[in-house]
C-alpha positions as CSV (number, residue, x, y, z in Angstrom):
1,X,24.7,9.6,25.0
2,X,26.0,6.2,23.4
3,X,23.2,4.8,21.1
4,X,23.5,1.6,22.2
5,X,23.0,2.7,25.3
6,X,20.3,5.5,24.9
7,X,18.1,3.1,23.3
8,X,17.1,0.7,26.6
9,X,16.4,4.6,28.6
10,X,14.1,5.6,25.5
11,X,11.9,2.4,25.8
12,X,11.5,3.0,29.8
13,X,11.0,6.5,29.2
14,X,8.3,5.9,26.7
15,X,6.7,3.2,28.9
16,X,6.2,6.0,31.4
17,X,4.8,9.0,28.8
18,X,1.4,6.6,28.6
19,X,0.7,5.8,32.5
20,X,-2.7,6.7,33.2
21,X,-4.0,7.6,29.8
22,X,-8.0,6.0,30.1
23,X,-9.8,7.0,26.8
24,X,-12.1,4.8,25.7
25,X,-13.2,5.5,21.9
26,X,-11.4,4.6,18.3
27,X,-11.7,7.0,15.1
28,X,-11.0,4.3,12.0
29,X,-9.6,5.3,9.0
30,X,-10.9,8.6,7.0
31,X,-13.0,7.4,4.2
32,X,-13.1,4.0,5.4
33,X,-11.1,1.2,3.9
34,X,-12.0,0.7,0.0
35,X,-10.5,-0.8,-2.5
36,X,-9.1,2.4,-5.0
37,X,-7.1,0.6,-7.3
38,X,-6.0,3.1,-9.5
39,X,-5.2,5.7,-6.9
40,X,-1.8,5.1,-5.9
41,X,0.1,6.7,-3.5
42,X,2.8,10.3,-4.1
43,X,6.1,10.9,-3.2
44,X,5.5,12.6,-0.2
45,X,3.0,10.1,1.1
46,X,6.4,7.7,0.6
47,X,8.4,10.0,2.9
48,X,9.9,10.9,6.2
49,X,7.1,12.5,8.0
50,X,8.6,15.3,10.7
51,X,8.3,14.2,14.3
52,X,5.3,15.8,16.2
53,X,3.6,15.1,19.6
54,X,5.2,13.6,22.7
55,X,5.7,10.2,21.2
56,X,6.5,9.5,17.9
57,X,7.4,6.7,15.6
58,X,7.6,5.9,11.8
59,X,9.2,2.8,9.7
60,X,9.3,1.2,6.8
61,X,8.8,-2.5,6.8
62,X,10.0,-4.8,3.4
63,X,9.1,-8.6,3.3
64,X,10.3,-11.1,1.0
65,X,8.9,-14.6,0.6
66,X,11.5,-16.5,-2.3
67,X,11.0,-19.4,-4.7
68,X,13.1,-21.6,-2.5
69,X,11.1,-21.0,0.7
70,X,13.4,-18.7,2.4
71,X,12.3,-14.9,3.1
72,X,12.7,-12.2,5.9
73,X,11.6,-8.8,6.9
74,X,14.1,-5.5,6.3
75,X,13.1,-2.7,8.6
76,X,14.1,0.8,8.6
77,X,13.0,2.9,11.6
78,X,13.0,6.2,13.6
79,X,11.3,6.7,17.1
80,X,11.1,9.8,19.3
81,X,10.8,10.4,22.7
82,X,9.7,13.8,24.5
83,X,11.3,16.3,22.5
84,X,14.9,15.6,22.2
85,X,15.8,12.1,22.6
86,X,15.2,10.1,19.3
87,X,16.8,6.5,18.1
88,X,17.2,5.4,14.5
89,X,17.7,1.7,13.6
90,X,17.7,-1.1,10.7
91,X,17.2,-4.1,11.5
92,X,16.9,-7.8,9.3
93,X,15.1,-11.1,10.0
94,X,16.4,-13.5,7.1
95,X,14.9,-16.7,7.4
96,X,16.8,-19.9,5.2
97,X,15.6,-21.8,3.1
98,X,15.9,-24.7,6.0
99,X,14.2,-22.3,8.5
100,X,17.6,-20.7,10.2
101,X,17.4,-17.3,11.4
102,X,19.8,-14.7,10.4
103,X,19.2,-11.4,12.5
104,X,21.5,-8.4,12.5
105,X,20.8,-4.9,13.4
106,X,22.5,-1.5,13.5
107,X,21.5,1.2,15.9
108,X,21.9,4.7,13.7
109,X,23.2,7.8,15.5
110,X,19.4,10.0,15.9
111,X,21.4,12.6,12.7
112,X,22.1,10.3,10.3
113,X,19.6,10.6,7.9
114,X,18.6,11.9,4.8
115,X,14.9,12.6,2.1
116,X,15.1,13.2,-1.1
117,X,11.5,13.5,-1.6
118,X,12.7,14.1,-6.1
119,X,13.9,10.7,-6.5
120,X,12.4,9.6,-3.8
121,X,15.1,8.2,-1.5
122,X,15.4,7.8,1.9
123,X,18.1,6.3,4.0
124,X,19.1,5.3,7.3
125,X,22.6,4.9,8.5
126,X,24.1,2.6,5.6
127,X,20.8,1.4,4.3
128,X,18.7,2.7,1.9
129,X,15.2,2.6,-0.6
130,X,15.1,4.4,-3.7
131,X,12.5,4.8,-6.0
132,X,9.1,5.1,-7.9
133,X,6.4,3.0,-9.5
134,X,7.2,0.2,-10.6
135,X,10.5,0.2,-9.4
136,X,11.9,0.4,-5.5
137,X,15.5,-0.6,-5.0
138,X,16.4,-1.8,-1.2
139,X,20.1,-1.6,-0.3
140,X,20.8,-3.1,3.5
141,X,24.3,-3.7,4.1
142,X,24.8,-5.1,8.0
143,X,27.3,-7.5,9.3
144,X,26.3,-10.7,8.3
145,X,24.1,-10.3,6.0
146,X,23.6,-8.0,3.4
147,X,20.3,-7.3,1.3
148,X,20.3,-6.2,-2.3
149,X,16.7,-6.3,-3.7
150,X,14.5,-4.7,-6.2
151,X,10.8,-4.8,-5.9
152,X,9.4,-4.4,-9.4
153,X,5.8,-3.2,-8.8
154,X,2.6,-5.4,-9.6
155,X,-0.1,-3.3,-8.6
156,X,-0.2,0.9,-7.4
157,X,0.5,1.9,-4.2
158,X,-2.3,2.0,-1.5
159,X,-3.6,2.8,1.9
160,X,-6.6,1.4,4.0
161,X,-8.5,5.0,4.2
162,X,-8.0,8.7,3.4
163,X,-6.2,9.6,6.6
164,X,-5.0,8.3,9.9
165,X,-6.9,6.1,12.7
166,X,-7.4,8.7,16.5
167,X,-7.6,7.4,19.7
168,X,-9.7,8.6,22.0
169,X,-11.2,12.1,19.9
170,X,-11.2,12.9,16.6
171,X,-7.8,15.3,17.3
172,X,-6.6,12.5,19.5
173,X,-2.9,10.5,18.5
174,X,-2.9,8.8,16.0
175,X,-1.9,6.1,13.7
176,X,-1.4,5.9,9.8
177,X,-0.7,3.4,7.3
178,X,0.1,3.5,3.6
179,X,1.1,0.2,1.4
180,X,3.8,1.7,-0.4
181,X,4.1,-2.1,-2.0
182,X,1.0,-4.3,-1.9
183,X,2.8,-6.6,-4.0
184,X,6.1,-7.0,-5.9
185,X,8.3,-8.6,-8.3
186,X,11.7,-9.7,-5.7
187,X,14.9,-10.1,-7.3
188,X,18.4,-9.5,-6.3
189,X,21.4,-11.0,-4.1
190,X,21.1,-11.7,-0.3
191,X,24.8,-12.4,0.8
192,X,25.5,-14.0,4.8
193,X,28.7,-15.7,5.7
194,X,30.0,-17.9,2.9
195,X,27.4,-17.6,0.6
196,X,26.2,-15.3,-1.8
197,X,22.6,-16.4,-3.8
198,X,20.8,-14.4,-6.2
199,X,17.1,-14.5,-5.4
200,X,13.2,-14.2,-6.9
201,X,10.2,-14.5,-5.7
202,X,7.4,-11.8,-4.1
203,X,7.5,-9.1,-1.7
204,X,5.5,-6.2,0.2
205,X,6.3,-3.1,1.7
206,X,4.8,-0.7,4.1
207,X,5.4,2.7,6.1
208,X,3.4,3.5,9.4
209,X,3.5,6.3,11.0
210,X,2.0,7.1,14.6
211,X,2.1,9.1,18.3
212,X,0.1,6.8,19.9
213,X,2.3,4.6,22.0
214,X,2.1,0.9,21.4
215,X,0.7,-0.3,24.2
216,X,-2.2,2.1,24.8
217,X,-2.8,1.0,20.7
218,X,-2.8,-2.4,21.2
219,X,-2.9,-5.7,22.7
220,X,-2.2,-7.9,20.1
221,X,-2.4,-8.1,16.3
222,X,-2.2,-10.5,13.4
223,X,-0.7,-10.0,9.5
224,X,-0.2,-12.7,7.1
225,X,1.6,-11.5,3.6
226,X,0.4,-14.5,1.1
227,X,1.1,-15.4,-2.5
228,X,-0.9,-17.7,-4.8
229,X,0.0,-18.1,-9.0
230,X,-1.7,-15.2,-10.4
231,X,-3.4,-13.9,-6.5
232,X,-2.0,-12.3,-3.3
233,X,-4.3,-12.0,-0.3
234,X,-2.9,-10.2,3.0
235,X,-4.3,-8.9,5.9
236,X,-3.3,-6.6,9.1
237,X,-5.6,-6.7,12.1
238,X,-4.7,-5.0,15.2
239,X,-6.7,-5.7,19.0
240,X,-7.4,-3.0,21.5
241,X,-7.2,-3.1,24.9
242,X,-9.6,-3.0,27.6
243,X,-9.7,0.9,27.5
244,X,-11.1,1.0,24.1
245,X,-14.0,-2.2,24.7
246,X,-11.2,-4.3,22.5
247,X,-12.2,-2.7,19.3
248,X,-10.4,-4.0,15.7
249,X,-8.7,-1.8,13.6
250,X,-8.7,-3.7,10.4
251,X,-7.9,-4.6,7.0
252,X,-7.7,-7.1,3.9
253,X,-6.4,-6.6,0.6
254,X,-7.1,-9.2,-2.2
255,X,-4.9,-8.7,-5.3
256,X,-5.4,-11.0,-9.0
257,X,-3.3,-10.5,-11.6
258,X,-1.8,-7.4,-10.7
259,X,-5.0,-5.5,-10.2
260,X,-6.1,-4.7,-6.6
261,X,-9.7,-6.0,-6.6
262,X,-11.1,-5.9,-3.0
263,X,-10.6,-4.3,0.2
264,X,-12.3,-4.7,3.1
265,X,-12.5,-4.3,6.9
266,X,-15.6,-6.4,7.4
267,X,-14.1,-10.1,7.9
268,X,-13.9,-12.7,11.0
269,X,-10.6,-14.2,12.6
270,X,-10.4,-17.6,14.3
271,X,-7.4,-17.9,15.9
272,X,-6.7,-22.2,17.0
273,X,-4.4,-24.4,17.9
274,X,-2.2,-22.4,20.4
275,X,0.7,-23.7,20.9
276,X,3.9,-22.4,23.4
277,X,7.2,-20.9,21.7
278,X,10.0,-22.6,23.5
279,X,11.7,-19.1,25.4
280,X,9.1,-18.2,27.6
281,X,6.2,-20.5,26.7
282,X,4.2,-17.4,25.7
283,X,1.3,-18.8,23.7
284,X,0.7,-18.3,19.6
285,X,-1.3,-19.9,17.5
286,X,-0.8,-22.1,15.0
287,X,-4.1,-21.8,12.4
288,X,-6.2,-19.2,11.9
289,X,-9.5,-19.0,9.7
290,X,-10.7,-15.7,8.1
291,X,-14.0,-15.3,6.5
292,X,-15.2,-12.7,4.1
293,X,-19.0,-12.9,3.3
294,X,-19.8,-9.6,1.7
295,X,-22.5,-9.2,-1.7
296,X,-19.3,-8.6,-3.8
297,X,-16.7,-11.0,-2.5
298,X,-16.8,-14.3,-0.5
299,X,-13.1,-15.8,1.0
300,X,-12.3,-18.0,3.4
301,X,-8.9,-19.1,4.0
302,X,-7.7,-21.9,6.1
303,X,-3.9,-20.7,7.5
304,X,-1.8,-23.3,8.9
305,X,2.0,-22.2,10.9
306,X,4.4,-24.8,9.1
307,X,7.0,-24.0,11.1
308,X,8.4,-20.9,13.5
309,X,10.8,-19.1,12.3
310,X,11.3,-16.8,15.2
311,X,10.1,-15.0,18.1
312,X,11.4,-11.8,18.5
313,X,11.1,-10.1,22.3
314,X,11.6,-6.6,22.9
315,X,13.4,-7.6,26.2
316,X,16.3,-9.4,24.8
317,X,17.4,-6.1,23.1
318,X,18.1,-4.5,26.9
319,X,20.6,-5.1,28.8
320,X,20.4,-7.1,32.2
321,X,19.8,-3.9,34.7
322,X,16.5,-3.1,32.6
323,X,14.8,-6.4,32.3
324,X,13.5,-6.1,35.2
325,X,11.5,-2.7,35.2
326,X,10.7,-3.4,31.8
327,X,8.9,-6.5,32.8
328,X,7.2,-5.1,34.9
329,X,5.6,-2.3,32.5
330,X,5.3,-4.8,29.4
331,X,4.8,-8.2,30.3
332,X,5.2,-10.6,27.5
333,X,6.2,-8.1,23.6
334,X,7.2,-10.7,21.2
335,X,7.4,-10.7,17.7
336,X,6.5,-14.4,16.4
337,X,6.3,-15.1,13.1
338,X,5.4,-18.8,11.2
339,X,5.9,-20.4,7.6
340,X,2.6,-20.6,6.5
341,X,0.7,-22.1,4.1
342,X,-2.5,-21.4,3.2
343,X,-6.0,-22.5,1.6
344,X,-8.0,-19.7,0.3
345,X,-11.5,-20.2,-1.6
346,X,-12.9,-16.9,-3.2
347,X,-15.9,-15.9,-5.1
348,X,-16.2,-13.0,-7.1
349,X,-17.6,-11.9,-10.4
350,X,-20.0,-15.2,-9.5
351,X,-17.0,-17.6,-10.0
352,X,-15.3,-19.3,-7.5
353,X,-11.6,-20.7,-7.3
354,X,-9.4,-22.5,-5.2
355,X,-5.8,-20.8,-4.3
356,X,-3.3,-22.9,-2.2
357,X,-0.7,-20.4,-1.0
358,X,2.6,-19.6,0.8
359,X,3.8,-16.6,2.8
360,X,4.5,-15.7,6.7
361,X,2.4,-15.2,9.3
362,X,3.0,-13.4,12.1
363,X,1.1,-13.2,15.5
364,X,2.5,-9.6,17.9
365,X,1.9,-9.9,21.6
366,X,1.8,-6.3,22.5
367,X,0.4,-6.3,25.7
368,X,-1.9,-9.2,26.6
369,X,-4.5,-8.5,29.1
């Protein structure tokens, strides 16, 4: 089958895989999530993890926020459905300096890959990561834009417990998470038509891995990557649906001076100011306040959307036969993601310090109940 067209039948076949599934209890991370800075991550943690289980996905997210405003997201991705169809893609959201979106993607034939769990290296149709602490080099050639980075580690690898989160029993699916980058040196060249700039600034990079389908995980979820001089705050916080009593699976990571100092699930988020992307009019908000208030850490932070930057819907990437069976299964998926600036006060170690900061933040309509 064409990739271009196999990939519209894989998302209606996996829409009909989770009909009827009705369990009703979340397993959070092994361990619990903990700070360990020192204990990194391994190669094979890094990896390509072999499909297993009816559904299965895995990718490998990179995010850049530049000096001169202007960042993006780099995704490298494999999916599989039942047993034999799978889809491989990279996709990139480049976002300019004045707040134009530049999106290509390439839809990879389901063979055309490779690990080379030594170096380690993986790649994906043309694009690739190499590398090991402190250095990762990202290569994303598409047309119209191609990516040339290297992320120049701050701090070790790490992830939010010591195994993956199961729905519904302890053997249940699953999904897993390791922060291959929690923070990062950027520098490189990002060409686009016309131009060619060599870049700096900060970036982050992640690889999760699950079998639990996306909207029997979740409704909605919010993640802000942020950078302060000397600090770097982010957070990932996913929403449940109604079959699991809308339980959060959670965490924050706080980060000074390349050190990982804190990490927590055990904070509030106050979503305001909700405001209507122009598309569809689905709603997003604009601020949010999180609050730490823990014996070894205090944070709050104040997050205001400067400006949107885009709203990416699931939808747009079918064609015109599908829409409407898809809409039907998943009413409103949208990716929509804010320049943000932020406000965070911290205490710890008994002083206390104010961090103005800048990054992206980004606010996933799943399935909305």
């Amino acid at each position: 089958m064409n990739p271009r067209k196999k990939l519209p039948f894989l998302i209606i076949l996996a829409l009909a895989l989770v009909c009827g599934d009705s369990r009703e209890k979340i397993y959070l991370f092994k361990g619990g999530v903990k700070t360990r800075p020192e204990q990194g991550l391994s190669r094979e943690e890094l990896g390509f993890y072999p499909p297993q289980g009816k559904f299965f996905s895995q990718s490998w997210t990179f995010i850049y926020y530049l000096e001169d405003g202007s960042g993006g997201y780099i995704q490298l991705s494999h999916l599989r459905l039942g047993y034999l169809l799978q889809q491989l893609l990279v996709h990139h959201s480049h976002y300019t300096e004045q707040g134009q979106l530049i999106y290509q993607k390439k839809i990879v034939p389901a063979k055309d890959w490779e690990w080379e769990q030594a170096k380690p290296r993986l790649r994906i149709g043309p694009a690739y990561w190499e590398g090991f602490y402190p250095d990762f080099y990202l290569f994303a050639p598409l047309k119209g834009i191609t990516a040339k980075l290297k992320f120049h580690c701050l701090t070790p690898g790490w992830r939010p417990g010591e195994g993956p989160t199961y729905y519904g029993s302890p053997q249940g699916e699953w999904y897993d998470l390791v922060v291959m980058i929690p923070w990062a040196e950027v520098s490189g060249t990002i060409k686009i038509p016309g131009r060619e700039k060599s870049v700096r600034g900060f970036g982050y990079a992640d690889h999760n891995i699950q079998t639990i389908w996306f909207t029997t995980q979740c409704q909605e979820l919010y993640a802000l990557r942020s950078f302060a001089r000397g600090w770097a705050i982010h957070f990932l916080d996913y929403h449940s649906p109604a079959r699991f009593n809308y339980q959060r699976m959670s965490w924050l990571l706080v980060m000074k001076e390349g050190r990982i100092i804190y990490a927590t699930d055990q904070y509030q988020i106050y979503p305001s100011e909700w405001s209507e992307e122009p598309e569809r009019k689905r709603k997003y908000p604009k601020k949010a306040r999180i609050v730490v208030d823990q014996p070894e850490l205090k944070l709050t932070g104040e997050i205001q959307g400067r400006e949107l930057l885009e709203v990416l819907d699931v939808r747009d990437q079918l064609p015109g036969w599908a829409v409407p069976l898809a809409e039907k299964l998943i009413r409103q998926p949208a990716f929509i993601r804010q320049r943000a600036q932020v406000l965070w006060k911290i205490t710890y170690h008994n002083q206390s310090q104010t961090l103005p900061a800048k990054g992206i933040f980004e606010y996933v309509i799943v399935e909305k109940e």
